[in-house]
N, C-alpha and C positions, 0 to 999 in steps of 0.2 A: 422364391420370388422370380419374375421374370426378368427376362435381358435388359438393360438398361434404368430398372428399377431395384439394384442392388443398396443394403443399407449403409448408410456411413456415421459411424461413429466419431466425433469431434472431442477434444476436450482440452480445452482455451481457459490456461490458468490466469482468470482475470483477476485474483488474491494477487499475486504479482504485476497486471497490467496498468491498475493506477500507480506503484508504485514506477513502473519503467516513466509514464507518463511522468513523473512528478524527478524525476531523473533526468530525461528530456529537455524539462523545463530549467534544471539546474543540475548543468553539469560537473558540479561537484561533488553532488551523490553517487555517482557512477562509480562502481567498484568497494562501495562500502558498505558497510551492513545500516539497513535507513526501512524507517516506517513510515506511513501516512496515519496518521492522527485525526481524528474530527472533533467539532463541538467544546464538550465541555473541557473546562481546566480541573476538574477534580481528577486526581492522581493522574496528571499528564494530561489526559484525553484519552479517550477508545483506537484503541489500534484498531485498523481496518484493510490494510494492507502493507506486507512485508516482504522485502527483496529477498533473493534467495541467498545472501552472503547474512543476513540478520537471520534466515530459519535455522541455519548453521550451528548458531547459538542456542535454540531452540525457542525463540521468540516467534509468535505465531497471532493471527488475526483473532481478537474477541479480548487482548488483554489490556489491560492498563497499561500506559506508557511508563510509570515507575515500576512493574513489576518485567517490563521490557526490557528496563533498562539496568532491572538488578541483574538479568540474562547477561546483557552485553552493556557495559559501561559504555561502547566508544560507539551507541546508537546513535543514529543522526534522524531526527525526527523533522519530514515536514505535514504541516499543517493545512488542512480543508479551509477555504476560507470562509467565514461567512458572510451574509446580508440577511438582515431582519430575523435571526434567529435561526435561520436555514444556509444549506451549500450554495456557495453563488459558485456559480458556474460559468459566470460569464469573463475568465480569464480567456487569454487567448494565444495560446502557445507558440513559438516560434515555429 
């Protein structure tokens, strides 16, 4: 490659970056083992992202929140909100 056109490779664990967001937002999750959650209530919800004191345990993105939670007991789950059957996204963070 030439001078000033060197590769860079990145790689931005956003598995954990809605969970920091959602941490952010509630500073009581900070420091404990906590997932985000979306949509539906069958077996909890879809895990979709996991801080790194809950991967610990071996809780990890794709699972059931009651199969999270048989991982770690003292998981702190927060929730995606919805509007009309989808993410509303129109919270707005401190």
């Amino acid at each position: 490659m030439s001078r000033g056109q060197e590769r860079v490779v990145a790689l931005v664990d956003m598995d954990c970056f809605f969970m920091q967001v959602e941490q952010r937002l509630d500073p009581q999750l900070r420091g404990r083992p906590c997932a985000v959650v979306q949509y539906t209530e069958w077996q909890g919800g879809g895990v979709i992202a996991v801080s790194y004191e809950a991967r610990a345990f071996g809780v990890s993105r794709g699972m059931w929140a009651t199969e999270a939670r048989a991982l770690c007991p003292e998981l702190a789950l927060a929730r995606v909100p919805q509007a009309r059957g989808k993410a509303d996204l129109t919270r707005v963070g401190a």
